[in-house]
C-alpha positions as CSV (number, residue, x, y, z in Angstrom):
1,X,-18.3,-31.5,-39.0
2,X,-16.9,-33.7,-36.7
3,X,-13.4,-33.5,-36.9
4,X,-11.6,-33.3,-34.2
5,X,-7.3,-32.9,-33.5
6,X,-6.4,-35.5,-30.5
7,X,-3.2,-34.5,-28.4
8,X,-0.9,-36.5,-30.8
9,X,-1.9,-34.2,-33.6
10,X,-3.8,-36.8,-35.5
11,X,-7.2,-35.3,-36.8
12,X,-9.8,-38.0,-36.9
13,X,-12.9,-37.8,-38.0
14,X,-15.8,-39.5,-35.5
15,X,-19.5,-39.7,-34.9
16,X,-21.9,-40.6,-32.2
17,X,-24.8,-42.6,-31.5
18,X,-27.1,-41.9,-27.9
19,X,-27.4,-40.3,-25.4
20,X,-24.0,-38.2,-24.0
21,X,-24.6,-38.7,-20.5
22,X,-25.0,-42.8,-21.7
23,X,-21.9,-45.3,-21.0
24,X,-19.4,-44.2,-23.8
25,X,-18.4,-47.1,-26.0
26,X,-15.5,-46.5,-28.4
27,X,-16.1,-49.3,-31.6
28,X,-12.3,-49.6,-33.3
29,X,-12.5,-51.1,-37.2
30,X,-9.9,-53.3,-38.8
31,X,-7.5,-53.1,-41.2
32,X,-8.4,-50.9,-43.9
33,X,-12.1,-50.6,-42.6
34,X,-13.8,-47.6,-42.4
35,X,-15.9,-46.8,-39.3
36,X,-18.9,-46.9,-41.2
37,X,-18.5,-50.8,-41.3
38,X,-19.9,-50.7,-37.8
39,X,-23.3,-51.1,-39.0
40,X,-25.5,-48.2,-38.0
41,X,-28.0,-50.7,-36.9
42,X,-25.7,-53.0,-34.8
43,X,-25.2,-49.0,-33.1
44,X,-28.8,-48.7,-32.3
45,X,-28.7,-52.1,-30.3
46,X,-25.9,-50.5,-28.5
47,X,-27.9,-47.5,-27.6
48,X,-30.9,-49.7,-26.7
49,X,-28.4,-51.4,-24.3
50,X,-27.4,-48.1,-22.6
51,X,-24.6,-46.8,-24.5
52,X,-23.2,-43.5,-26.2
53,X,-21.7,-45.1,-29.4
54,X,-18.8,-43.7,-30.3
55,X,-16.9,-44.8,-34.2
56,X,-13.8,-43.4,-35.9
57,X,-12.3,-43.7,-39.1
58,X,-8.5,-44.8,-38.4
59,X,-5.6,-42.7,-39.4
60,X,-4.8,-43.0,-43.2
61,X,-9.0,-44.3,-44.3
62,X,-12.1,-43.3,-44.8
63,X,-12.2,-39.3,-43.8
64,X,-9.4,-39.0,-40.9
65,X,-5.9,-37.9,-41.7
66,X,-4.0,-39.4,-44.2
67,X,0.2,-40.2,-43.3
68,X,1.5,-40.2,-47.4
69,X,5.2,-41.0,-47.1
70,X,5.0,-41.9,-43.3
71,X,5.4,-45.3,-41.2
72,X,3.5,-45.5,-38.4
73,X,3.1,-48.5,-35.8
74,X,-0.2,-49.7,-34.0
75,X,1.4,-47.6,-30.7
76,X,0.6,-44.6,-32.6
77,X,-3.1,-46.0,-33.6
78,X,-3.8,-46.4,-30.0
79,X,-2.3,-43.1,-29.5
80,X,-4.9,-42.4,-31.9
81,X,-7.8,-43.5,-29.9
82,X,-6.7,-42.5,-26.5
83,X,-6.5,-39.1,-27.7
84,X,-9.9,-39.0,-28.9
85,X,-11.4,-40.4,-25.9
86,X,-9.6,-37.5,-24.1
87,X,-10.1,-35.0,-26.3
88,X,-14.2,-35.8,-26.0
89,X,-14.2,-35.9,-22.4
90,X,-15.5,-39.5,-22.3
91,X,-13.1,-40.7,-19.3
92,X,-13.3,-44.5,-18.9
93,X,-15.2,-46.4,-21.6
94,X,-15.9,-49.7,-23.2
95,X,-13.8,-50.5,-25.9
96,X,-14.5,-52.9,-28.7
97,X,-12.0,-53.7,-31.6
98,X,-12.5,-56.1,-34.6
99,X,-9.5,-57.8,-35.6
100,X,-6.6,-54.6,-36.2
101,X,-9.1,-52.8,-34.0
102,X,-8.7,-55.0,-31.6
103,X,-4.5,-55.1,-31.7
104,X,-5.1,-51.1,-31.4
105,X,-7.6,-51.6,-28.1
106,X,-4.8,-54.4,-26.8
107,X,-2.5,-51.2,-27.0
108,X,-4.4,-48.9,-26.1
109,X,-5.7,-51.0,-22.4
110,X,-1.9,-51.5,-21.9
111,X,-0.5,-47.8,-22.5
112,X,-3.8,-46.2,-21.3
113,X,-5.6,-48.8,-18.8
114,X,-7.3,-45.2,-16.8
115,X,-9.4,-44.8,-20.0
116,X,-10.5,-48.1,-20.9
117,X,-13.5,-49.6,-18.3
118,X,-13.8,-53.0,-20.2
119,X,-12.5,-54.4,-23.3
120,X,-14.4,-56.9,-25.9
121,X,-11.6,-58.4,-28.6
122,X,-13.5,-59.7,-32.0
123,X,-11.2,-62.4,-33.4
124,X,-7.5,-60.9,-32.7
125,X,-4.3,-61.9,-31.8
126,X,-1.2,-60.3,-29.8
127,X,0.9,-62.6,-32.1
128,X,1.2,-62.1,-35.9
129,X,2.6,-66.0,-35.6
130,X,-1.6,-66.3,-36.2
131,X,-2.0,-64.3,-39.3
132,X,-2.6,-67.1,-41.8
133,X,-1.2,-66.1,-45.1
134,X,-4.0,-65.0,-47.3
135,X,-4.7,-62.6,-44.2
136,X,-1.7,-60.1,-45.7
137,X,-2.1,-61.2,-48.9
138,X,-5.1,-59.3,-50.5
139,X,-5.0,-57.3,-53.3
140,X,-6.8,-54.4,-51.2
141,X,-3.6,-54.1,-49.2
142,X,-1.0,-53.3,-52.2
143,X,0.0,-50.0,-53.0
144,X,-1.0,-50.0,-56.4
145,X,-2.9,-47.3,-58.5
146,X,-6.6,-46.0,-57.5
147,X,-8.9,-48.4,-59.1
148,X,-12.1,-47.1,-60.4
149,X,-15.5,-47.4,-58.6
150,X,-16.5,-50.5,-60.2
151,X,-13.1,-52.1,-59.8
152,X,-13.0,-50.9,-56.2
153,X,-16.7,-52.2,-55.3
154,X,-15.2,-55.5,-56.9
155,X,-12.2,-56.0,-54.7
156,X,-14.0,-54.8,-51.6
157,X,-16.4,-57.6,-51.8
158,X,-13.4,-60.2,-52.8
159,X,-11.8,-59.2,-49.9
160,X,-15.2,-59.6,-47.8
161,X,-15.6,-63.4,-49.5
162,X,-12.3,-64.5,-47.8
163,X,-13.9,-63.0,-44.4
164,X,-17.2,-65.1,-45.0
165,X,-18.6,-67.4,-42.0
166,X,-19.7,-70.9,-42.9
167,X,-23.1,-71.3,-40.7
168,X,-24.2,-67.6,-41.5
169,X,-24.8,-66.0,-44.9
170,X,-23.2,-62.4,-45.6
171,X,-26.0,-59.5,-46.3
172,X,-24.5,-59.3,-50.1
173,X,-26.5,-56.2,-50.7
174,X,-25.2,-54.1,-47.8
175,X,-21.8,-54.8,-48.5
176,X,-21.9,-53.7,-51.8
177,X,-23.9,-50.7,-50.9
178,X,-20.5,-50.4,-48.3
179,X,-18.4,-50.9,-50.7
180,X,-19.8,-48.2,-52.8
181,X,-19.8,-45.5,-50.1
182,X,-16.5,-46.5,-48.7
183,X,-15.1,-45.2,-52.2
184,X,-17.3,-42.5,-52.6
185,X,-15.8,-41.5,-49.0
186,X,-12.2,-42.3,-49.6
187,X,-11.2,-43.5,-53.0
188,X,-7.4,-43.2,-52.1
189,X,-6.4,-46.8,-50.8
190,X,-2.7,-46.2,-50.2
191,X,-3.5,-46.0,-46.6
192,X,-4.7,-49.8,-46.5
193,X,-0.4,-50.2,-47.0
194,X,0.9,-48.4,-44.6
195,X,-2.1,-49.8,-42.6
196,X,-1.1,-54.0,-43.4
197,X,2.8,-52.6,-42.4
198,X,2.2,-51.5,-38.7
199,X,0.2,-55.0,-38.3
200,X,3.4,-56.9,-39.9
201,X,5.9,-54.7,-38.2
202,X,4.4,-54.4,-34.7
203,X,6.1,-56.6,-32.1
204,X,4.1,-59.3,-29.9
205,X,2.0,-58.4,-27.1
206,X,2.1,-61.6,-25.4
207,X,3.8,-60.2,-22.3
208,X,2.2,-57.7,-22.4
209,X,-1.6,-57.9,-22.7
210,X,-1.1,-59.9,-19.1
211,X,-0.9,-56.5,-17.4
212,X,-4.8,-56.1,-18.7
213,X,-6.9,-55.9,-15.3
214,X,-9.8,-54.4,-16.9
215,X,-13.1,-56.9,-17.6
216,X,-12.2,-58.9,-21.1
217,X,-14.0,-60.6,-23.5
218,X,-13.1,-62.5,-26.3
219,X,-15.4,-63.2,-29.7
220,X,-14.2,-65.5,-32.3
221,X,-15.5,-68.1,-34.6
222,X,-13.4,-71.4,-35.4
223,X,-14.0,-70.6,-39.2
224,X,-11.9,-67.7,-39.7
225,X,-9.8,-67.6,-42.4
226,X,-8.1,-65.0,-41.9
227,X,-6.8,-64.7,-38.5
228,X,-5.9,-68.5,-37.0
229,X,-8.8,-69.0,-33.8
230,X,-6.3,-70.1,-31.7
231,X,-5.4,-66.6,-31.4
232,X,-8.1,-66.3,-29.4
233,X,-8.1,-69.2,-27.0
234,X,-4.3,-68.0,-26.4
235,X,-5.5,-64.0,-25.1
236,X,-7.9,-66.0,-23.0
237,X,-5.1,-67.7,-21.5
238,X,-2.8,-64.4,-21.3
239,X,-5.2,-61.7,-20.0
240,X,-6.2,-62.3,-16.3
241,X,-10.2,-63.2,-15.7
242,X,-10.5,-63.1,-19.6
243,X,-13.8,-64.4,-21.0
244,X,-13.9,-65.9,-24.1
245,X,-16.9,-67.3,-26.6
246,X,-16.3,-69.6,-29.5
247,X,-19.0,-69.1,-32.3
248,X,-19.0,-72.4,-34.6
249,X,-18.9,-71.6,-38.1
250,X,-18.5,-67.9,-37.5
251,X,-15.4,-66.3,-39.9
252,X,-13.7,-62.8,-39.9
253,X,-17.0,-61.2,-39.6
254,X,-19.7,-59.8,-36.7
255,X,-22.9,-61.6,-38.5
256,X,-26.3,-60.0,-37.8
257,X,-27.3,-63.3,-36.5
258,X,-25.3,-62.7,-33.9
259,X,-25.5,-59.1,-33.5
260,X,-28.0,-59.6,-30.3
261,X,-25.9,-62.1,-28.8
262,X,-22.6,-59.8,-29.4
263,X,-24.7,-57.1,-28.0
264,X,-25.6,-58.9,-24.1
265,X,-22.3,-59.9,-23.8
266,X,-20.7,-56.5,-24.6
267,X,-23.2,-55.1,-22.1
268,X,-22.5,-57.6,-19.9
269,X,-18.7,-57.6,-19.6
270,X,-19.3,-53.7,-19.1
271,X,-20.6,-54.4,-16.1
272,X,-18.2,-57.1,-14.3
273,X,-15.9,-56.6,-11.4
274,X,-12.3,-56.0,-12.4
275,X,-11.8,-58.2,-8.8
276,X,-14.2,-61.3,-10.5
277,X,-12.1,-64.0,-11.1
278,X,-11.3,-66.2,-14.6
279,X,-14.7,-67.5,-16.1
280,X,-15.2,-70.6,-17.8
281,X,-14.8,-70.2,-21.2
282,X,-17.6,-71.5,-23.4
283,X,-16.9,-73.4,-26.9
284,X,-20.6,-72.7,-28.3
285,X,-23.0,-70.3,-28.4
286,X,-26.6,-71.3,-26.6
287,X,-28.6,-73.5,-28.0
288,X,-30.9,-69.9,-29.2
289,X,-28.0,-68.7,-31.2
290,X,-27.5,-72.3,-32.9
291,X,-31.0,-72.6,-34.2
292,X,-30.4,-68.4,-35.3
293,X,-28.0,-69.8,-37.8
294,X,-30.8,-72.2,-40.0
């Protein structure tokens, strides 16, 4: 089984897509996400693109260890992932992180820039000043008594309505079938808790993310409801040579519209000089990716 004990003691649980002598790309999932919301097919364009796909559950989801009774902050999740990249002998990689996943890479490029190679940041922040309230306010979060499949399959998908884009429609179907085998994998939510409290406790990064020299990009759509967009535009201003790509009508989600798009730029950025200098931020996607959205 793949389980494996990083050097922090965390046990995590991982799998892999492609090749191992590919480019290692280490996906990070959000707040209370399990990795198994990195679509297996988005994975395979990856590994088409020349990757080794790499995905983790997070500490306290899914199947990694669970921290009952414990704070943690989102230092300790980055220790998380550093460790794992260690422990598999991956050296340098691509890191991508989707909204707490990308707080966690933010960390983890600052604390650990020897194993990240490039960085990609889906609609984050290094400021919680951008959390707009119904962001922390979900009923998935609370601490509250296991709810039964049903009622878990029922939140999971109200939770996934408030991350809906408004130019492209959500694959209903999959995300109930998720939300199905996210419970049948981890029924225990307590985690999602203790998860929201390192977000809301963790200090900003402002300062911080400038000592990022690695190659950065920045995805975002200007209809997210959960994390304010400006967020965005702000880490393109704070991380030097930052690239950053503004998606209308895209929310808190990666839409499979997009997921070719997301894909060339991801490979893209992988390969760019650390020495190239700021790029010129576009506010749309191509024309291509407009008419995708119809």
């Amino acid at each position: 089984m793949p389980y494996i004990q990083v050097a922090n003691g965390t046990t995590l649980f991982y799998d892999t897509f492609g090749p191992e002598d590919a480019k290692p790309i280490v996906l990070i999932e959000g707040l209370t996400a399990q990795m198994i919301k990195w679509r297996g097919e988005f994975c395979g364009l990856l590994v088409d693109a020349g990757f080794r796909v790499i995905r983790f559950d997070n500490r306290d989801v899914g199947l990694s260890q669970k921290f009952d009774g414990a704070s943690y902050a989102l230092t300790d999740m980055a220790e998380d992932t550093a460790g794992l990249i260690q422990a598999l002998g991956l050296g340098p990689c691509a890191v991508v992180g989707q909204s707490m996943g990308g707080m966690i890479a933010q960390e983890l490029a600052v604390r650990h820039p020897e194993l990240v190679a490039s960085l990609t940041l889906f609609y984050t922040s290094a400021s919680q000043k951008w959390l707009l309230p119904q962001a922390l306010e979900r009923n998935i979060l609370q601490d509250l008594c296991t709810p039964s499949r049903e009622e878990a399959i029922k939140e999971f998908l109200a939770g996934e309505y408030l991350c809906r884009s408004e130019r492209y429609p959500q694959d209903l179907p999959w995300l109930t079938q998720l939300a199905a085998q996210a419970y049948d994998r981890d029924p225990v939510k307590a985690g999602n808790a203790r998860q929201a409290a390192a977000v809301q406790s963790g200090p900003d990064r402002n300062e911080a993310v400038t000592t990022i020299q690695c190659p950065t990009l920045i995805l975002t759509g200007d209809a997210d409801k959960l994390i304010d967009y400006r967020a965005s535009h702000e880490l393109h201003e704070l991380i030097p040579g930052a690239h950053l790509e503004v998606f209308p009508g895209m929310g808190h989600e990666i839409p499979q519209a997009l997921w070719a798009e997301f894909v060339r730029e991801i490979s893209q950025n992988s390969h760019r000089s650390v020495t190239a200098g700021p790029a010129t931020a576009k506010t749309a996607p191509q024309n291509s990716h407009q008419a995708s959205a119809h």
